[in-house]
C-alpha angles and dihedrals in degrees: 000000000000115000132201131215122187116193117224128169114204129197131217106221082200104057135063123208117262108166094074136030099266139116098215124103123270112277133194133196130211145189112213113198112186129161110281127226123283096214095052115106120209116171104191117074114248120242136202094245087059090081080061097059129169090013090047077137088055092054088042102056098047092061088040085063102057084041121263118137123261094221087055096046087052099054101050096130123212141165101232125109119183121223093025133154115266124229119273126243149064095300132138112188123206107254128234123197114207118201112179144209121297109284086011116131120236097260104045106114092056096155085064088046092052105038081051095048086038084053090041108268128128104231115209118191117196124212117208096210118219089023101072115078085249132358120205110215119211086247092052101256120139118216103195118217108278104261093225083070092049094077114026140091106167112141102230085055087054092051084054102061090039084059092048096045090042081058089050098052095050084042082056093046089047095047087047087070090059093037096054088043092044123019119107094233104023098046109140083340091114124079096211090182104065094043117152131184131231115192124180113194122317079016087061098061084042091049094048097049090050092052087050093060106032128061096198092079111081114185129022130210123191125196111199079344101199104178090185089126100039137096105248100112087055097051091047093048083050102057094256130142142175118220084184103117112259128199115184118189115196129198114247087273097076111139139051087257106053091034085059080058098057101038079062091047099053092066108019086122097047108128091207107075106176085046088048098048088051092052092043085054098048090055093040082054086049095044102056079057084056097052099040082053090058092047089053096048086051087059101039093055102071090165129069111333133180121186113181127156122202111230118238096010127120133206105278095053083093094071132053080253084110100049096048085052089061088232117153095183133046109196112198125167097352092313141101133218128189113246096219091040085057098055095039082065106038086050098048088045103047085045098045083049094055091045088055093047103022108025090039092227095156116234100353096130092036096050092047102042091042093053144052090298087182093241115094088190093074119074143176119242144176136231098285088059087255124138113246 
């Protein structure tokens, strides 16, 4: 199956831009998949580096520099034209908002968008401008990261961006109502009432802060979903509660235990000993956030919940950063995990979990997590991070 993606950037009259030193209004960009038309004839092979386009060198060389090979680079095959024709009919499609890491651009968990637009689904990926290492604009243009986000880690600054990007995501819900009533292609093509929300990351946090607050999202998934800078403590101190469905999906590292493990590992071959001992502390410290954060989120969401790790995977699985690495095996913990095998599961579940709580296909994910789902990597757990 072909699928389109059209590039829009979209700005919010109400808002200036604080992220970079800049006057003008906050902007957004997008990138909009949706199923392609089954008449339309194309006759060349579509590649990775095309979402890059016209700076495909750009993307290039960035990966050339940490050491990955061009030729490589060039031949990452997809099925995704941009610009392309949509599929005819009388469809509206249930709509998904992606909001990625932290200096990711938009589109960088491609093997999630297209499993969703390939099961029904339009697939809008928001990028958060000035915070991803470099932005290509549909005129060509490329905006570079704001370099007062390229050093710091302070946590008010982190609450910050979670704000801004929290803003982004409800802008995005209210243009989709113009968009749906007035766009040459997507006119009355998006279901808005059936819109659910992906975050990887620092999108996670963003994600789980605008479903908080706003009742138009109805189903959540979070992919290493640390809610460290958010304000869930705080909601669940305050009496508050979310009966939207949840799916969290957790890297192999989910509880405090086994996040103890892989603070150690990370720096097991540091010279330095002293050095290394005060930076396993300092994660350990973060970590047990982490994990009181799990256990809070557990306790905000009273409505349908669904906590699962995926066993051998690090943080970045849940991107295409494997992939562009060329890398066909991530090791984690003394085990290994298939590439391609960890993205054929983060993609089914968080599917099967749409279809249950967008689609309205009753019991899918239920049925499926509840039951043999034919991958023992993937395990229940509770809101310590243990399987159950």
């Amino acid at each position: 199956m072909r699928i389109g993606r059209m590039v829009k950037v979209l700005s919010d009259s109400n808002r200036k831009e604080v992220v970079s030193n800049s006057e003008e209004k906050r902007k957004i960009i997008i990138s909009v998949f949706y199923p392609v038309d089954d008449n339309w004839n194309i006759d060349r092979q579509a590649f990775y580096i095309d979402l890059y386009n016209p700076q495909e060198q750009r993307f290039i060389d960035e990966w050339k520099n940490s050491g990955v090979d061009e030729g490589y680079i060039r031949s990452i095959e997809t099925n995704i034209y941009t610009d392309a024709p949509m599929k005819k009919g009388n469809y509206s499609y249930p709509v998904v908002i992606y909001s990625p890491g932290f200096t990711c651009d938009r589109d960088s968990s491609i093997f999630t968008i297209k499993k969703l637009v390939e099961e029904g689904y339009i697939v809008i990926t928001l990028g958060h401008i000035y915070e991803t290492e470099f932005t290509v604009m549909p005129s060509g243009e490329i905006v570079e990261m704001s370099n007062e986000l390229r050093d710091f880690n302070s946590p008010n600054m982190w609450r910050n961006l979670i704000s801004i990007r929290k803003q982004d995501i409800i802008f995005l819900m209210d243009e989709l109502n113009y968009i749906n009533k007035e766009d040459e292609v997507f006119k009355s093509k998006l279901d808005i009432s059936s819109i659910g929300v992906i975050g990887f990351s620092l999108g996670s946090q963003a994600c789980f802060e605008a479903a908080a607050d706003d009742s138009r999202i109805k189903a959540v998934a979070l992919f290493e979903g640390c809610l460290h800078n958010t304000r869930v403590s705080e909601r669940v101190a305050a009496g508050e509660n979310s009966y939207t469905p949840h799916l969290l999906i957790k890297r192999h590292a989910s509880s405090q235990k086994l996040r103890i493990d892989e603070c150690h590992s990370w720096y097991e071959d540091m010279e330095d000993r002293e050095e290394a001992e005060k930076r396993i502390k300092e994660s350990i410290e973060q970590a047990s956030i982490i994990t009181k954060t799990q256990k809070d989120l557990y306790e905000y969401v009273k409505g349908y919940k669904s906590f699962v790790k995926l066993s051998h995977s690090e943080h970045m699985t849940f991107s295409d950063m494997p992939v562009l690495e060329n890398r066909e095996y991530e090791e984690c913990l003394g085990g290994r995990l298939s590439i391609d095998r960890a993205h054929n599961i983060i993609s089914e579940v968080t599917v099967r979990f749409f279809n249950e709580f967008l689609h309205g296909n009753t019991k899918e994910y239920e049925n499926f997590i509840n039951m043999e789902t034919g991958y023992s990597e993937l395990s229940v757990i509770n809101a310590d991070g243990e399987v159950i």
